[in-house]
TORSEMI-492236 format. One record per residue (C-alpha): residue number from 1; y, x, z; residue in one letter. Coordinates in nm, 2 decimals. Layout:
TORSEMI-492236
+-------+--------+--------+--------+-------+
: fivex :  north :   east :     up : zavex :
+-------+--------+--------+--------+-------+
:   NUM :      Y :      X :      Z :     a :
...
+-------+--------+--------+--------+-------+
//
This chain:
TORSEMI-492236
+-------+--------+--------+--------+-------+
: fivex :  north :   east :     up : zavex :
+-------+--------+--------+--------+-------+
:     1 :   0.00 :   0.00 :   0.00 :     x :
:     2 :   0.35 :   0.15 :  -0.07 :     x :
:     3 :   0.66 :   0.10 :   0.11 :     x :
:     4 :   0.89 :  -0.12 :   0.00 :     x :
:     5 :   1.23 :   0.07 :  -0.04 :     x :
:     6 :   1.42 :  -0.23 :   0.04 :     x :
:     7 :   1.28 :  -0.33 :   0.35 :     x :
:     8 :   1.47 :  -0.28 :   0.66 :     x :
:     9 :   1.44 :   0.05 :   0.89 :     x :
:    10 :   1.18 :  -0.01 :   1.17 :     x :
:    11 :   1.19 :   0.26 :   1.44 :     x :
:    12 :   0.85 :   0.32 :   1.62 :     x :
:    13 :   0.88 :   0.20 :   1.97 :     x :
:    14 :   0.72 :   0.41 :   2.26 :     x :
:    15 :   0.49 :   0.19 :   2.43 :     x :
:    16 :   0.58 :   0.03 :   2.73 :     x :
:    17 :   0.48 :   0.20 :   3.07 :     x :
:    18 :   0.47 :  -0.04 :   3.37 :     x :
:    19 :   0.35 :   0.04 :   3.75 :     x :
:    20 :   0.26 :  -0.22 :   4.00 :     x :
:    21 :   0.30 :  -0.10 :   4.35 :     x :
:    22 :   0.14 :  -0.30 :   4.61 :     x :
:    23 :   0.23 :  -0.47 :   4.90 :     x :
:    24 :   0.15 :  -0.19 :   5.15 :     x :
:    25 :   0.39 :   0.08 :   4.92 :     x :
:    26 :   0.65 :  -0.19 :   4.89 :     x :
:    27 :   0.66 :  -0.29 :   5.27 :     x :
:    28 :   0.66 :   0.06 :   5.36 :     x :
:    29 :   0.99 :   0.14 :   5.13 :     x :
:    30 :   1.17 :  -0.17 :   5.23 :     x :
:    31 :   1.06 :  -0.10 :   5.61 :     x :
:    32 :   1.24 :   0.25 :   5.60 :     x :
:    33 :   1.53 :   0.14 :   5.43 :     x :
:    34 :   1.57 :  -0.19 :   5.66 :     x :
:    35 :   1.56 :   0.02 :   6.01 :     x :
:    36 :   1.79 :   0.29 :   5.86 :     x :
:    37 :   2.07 :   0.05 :   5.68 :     x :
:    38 :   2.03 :  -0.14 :   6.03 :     x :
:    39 :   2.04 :   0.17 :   6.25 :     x :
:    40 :   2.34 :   0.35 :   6.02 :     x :
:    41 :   2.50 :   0.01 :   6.01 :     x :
:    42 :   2.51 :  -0.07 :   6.37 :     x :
:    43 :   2.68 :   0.31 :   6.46 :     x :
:    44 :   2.94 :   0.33 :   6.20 :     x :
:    45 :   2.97 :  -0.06 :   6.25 :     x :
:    46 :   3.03 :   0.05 :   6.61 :     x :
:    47 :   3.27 :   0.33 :   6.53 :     x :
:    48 :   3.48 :   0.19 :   6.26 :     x :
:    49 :   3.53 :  -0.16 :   6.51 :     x :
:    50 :   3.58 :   0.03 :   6.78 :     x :
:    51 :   3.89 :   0.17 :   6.62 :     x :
:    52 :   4.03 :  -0.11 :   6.46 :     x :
:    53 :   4.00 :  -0.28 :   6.77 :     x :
:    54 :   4.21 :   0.04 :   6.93 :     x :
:    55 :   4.46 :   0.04 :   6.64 :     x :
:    56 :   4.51 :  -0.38 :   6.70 :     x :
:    57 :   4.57 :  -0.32 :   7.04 :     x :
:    58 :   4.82 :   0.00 :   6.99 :     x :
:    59 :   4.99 :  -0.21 :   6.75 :     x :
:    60 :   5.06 :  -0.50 :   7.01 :     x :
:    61 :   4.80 :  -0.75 :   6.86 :     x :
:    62 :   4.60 :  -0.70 :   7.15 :     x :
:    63 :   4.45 :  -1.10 :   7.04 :     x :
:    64 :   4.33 :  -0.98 :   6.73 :     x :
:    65 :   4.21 :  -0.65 :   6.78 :     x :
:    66 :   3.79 :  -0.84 :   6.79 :     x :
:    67 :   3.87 :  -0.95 :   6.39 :     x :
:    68 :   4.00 :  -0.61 :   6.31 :     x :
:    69 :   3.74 :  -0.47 :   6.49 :     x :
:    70 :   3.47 :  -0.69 :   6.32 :     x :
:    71 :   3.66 :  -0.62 :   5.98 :     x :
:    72 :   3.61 :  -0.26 :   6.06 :     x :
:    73 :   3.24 :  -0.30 :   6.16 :     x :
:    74 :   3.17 :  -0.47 :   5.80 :     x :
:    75 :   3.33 :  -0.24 :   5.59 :     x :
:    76 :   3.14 :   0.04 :   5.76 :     x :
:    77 :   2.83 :  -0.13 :   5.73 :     x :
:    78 :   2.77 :  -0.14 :   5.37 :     x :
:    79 :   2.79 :   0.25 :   5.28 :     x :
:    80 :   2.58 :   0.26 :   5.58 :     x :
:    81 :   2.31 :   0.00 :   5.45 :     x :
:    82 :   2.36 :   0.29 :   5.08 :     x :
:    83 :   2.29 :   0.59 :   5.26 :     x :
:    84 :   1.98 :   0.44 :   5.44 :     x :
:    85 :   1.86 :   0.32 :   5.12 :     x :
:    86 :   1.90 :   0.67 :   4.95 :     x :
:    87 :   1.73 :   0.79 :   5.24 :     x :
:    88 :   1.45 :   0.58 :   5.23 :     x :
:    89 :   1.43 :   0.58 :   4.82 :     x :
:    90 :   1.44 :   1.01 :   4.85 :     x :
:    91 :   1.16 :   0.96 :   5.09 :     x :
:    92 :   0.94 :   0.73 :   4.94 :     x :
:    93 :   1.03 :   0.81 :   4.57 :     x :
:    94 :   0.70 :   1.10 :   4.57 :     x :
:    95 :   0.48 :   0.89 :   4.63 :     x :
:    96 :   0.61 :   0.58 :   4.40 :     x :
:    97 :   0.59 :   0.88 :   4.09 :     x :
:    98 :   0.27 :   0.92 :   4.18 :     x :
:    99 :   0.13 :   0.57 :   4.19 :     x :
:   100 :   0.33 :   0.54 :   3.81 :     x :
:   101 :   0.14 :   0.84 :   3.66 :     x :
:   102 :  -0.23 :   0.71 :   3.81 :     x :
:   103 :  -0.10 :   0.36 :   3.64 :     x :
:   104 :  -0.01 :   0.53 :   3.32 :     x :
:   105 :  -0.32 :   0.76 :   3.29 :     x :
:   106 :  -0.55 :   0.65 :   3.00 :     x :
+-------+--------+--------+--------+-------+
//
């Protein structure tokens, strides 16, 4: 059969690799990243409220110093929750390669 030189280009596709990590792996990874977001979370959550609360009280709005403080606590707590992911990701992350190249093996 010949090629037709008006058909439209077709570029070969690799083939699709896929993993399926099981319950264990994936409650193990979201375990590690839950107690360190929550752990990171409630420090700088701690740190950062405690001074807003300080500044709110320095700056004679001694009522609102628990919303500045729990303003302070939130913002804190999300690049917390990200570096307790990363951690948990970085640590777990071997082991996830490996399950993806026994998955892919012929």
């Amino acid at each position: 059969m010949e090629r037709n030189p008006y058909a439209p280009p077709q570029a070969r596709l690799r083939e699709q690799r896929s993993m399926t990590i099981g319950w264990p792996k994936a409650l193990a990874v979201w375990w590690s990243a839950a107690w360190r977001g929550g752990l990171y979370g409630l420090i700088g959550g701690f740190v950062f409220g405690a001074i807003g609360g300080v500044i709110a009280s320095v700056m004679g709005a001694a009522e609102q110093a628990g919303i500045y403080g729990a303003v302070g606590g939130y913002i804190a707590s999300i690049p917390a929750s990200m570096l307790g992911l990363k951690q948990a990701l970085s640590r777990h992350l071997p082991s996830l390669i490996a399950i993806g190249r026994e998955s892919s093996e012929p």
